[in-house]
N, C-alpha and C positions, 0 to 999 in steps of 0.2 A: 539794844542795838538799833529797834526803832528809831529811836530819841535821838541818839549819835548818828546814823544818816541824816535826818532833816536836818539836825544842826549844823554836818558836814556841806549840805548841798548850801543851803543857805548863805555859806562864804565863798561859795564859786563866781564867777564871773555869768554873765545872761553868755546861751548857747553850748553852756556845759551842765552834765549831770551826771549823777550817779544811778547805778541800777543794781541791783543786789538780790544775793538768793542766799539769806542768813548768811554765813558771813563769809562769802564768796561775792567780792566787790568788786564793777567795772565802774570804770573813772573817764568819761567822753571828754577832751581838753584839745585845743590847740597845742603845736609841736612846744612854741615860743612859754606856753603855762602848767606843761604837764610838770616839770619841780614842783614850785608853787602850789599848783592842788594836790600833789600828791602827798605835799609835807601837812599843809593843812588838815585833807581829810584824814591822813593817820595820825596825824594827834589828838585830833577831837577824836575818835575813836576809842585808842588807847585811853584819854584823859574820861573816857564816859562810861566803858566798856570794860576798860581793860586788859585787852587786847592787844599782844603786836601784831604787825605785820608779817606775816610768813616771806620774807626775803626770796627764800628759794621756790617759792611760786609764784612769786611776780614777776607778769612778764608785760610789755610797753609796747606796742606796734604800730607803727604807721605805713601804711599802704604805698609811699610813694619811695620807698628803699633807702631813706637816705640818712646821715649819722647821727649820732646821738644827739640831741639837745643838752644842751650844758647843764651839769648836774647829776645827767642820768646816770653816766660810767660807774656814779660813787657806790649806785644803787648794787650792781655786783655786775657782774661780767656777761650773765647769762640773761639780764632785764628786759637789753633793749634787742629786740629779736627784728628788725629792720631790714638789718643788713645784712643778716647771715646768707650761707645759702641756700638757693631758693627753697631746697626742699626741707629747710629748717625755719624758713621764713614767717613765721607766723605765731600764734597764740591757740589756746583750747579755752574756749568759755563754756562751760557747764557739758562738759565733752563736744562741743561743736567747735570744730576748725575754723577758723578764719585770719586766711592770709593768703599765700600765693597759688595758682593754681598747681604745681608741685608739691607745697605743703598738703594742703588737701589731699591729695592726688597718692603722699605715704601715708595719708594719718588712715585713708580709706583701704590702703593694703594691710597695713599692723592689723585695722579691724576686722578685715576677712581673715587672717592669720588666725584671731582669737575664735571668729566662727567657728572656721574648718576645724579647727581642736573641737569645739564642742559637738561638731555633727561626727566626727570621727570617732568621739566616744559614745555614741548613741549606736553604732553600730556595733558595737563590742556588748550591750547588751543583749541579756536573752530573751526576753519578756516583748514580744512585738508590740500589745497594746502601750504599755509605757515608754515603748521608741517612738512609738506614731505622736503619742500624744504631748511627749516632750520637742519633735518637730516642730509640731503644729503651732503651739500654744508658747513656748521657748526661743523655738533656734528660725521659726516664719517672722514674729515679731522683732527681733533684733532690729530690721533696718529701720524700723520706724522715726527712729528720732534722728538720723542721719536725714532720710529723705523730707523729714519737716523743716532743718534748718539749711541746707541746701539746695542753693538753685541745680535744677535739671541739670542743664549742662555739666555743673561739677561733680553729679550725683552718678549719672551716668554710666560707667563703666564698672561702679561698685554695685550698684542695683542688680545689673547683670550679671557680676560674679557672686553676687546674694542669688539669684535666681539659681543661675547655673549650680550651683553647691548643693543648695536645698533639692531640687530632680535629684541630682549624681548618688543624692545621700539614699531617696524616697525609693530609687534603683533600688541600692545595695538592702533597705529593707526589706524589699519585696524578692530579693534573689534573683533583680534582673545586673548583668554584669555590661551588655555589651548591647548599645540602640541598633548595632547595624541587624538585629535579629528580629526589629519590626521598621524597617525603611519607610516604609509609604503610611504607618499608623503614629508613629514617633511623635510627629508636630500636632499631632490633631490629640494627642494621650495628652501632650503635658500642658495643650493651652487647656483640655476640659478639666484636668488638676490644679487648676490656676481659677478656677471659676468659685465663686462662693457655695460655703457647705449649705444652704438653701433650696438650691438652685440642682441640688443632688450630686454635689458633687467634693472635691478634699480639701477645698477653702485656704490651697495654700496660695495665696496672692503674690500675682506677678508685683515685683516692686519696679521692674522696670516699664511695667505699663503704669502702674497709680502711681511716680515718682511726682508728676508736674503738678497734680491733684493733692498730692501729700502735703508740697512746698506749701501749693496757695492756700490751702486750708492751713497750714500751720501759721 
């Protein structure tokens, strides 16, 4: 596969390239050459590798919404993701969204969808020490890779409802059901729970405070 990408890149045009994570391939191209490179680099691929093209996962996007470039259609119906609507508008590269800000905007509710499943079956366990520690080290980490390829802004409101879930959840393990039964200690409990286990404290990190920190380090 080495060997078929440089030989791939090699027949691009200067300002085009390829980036690859085995064999999950993105194709950077002008609207006017994305045929062209696309027919190139899957044959060399094929013709080195072996490999076809998985059809039904490729998907083509260009940021500026507008129709297909000639050729694309042939590719299959679901390719060129452009133009659809907004909140279908875009592409997933190595599970990171990138497309409209409503695309984003669902790809980050399906992913609190799969959270909430998983903190909701944590509480259906008996064994507290293995609730905590599947929290902590499991269902804490999830946002990480959301908040490394997403700018702040888009991250935003996901970060928040990762924050908000993980408390509601750390509640229900602790057998607390309802904040209004510590009003005036509530804000100050769940930022010292958000502090590093170091520091003497539950190490479950706000991802909506280290969101912007996350991005630039990523």
């Amino acid at each position: 596969m080495h060997g078929a990408l440089l030989q791939a890149q090699s027949q691009l045009q200067p300002g085009e390239y390829l980036a690859a994570f085995l064999d999950d391939i993105c194709l950077v191209t002008q609207p006017s050459r994305v045929r062209a490179a696309f027919d190139s680099t899957t044959a060399i691929i094929q013709h080195m590798t072996g490999m076809r093209t998985n059809m039904g996962k490729c998907r083509i996007y260009n940021r500026t919404g507008s129709e297909a470039p000639l050729g694309i259609r042939e590719l299959g119906e679901d390719v060129w993701c452009s133009n659809k609507p907004l909140p279908s508008r875009g592409l997933l590269v190595l599970a990171s969204p990138i497309g409209s800000p409503e695309f984003i905007h669902a790809h980050t509710q399906a992913r609190m969808i799969e959270e909430n499943n998983l903190l909701a079956e944590l509480a259906m366990l008996s064994d507290l020490q293995c609730c905590w520690l599947l929290l902590l080290f499991c269902a804490e980490p999830r946002a990480n890779h959301l908040l490394r390829t997403l700018p702040p802004t888009l991250s935003r409101h996901y970060a928040q409802a990762h924050d908000d879930a993980l408390w509601q959840c750390l509640q229900t393990l602790l057998g607390e059901t309802d904040d209004e039964n510590f009003p005036a200690q509530y804000p100050r409990a769940r930022d010292i729970a958000s502090l590093p286990a170091h520091m003497g404290s539950l190490g479950l990190r706000s991802a909506a405070l280290y969101a912007s920190a996350a991005y630039w380090a990523g």
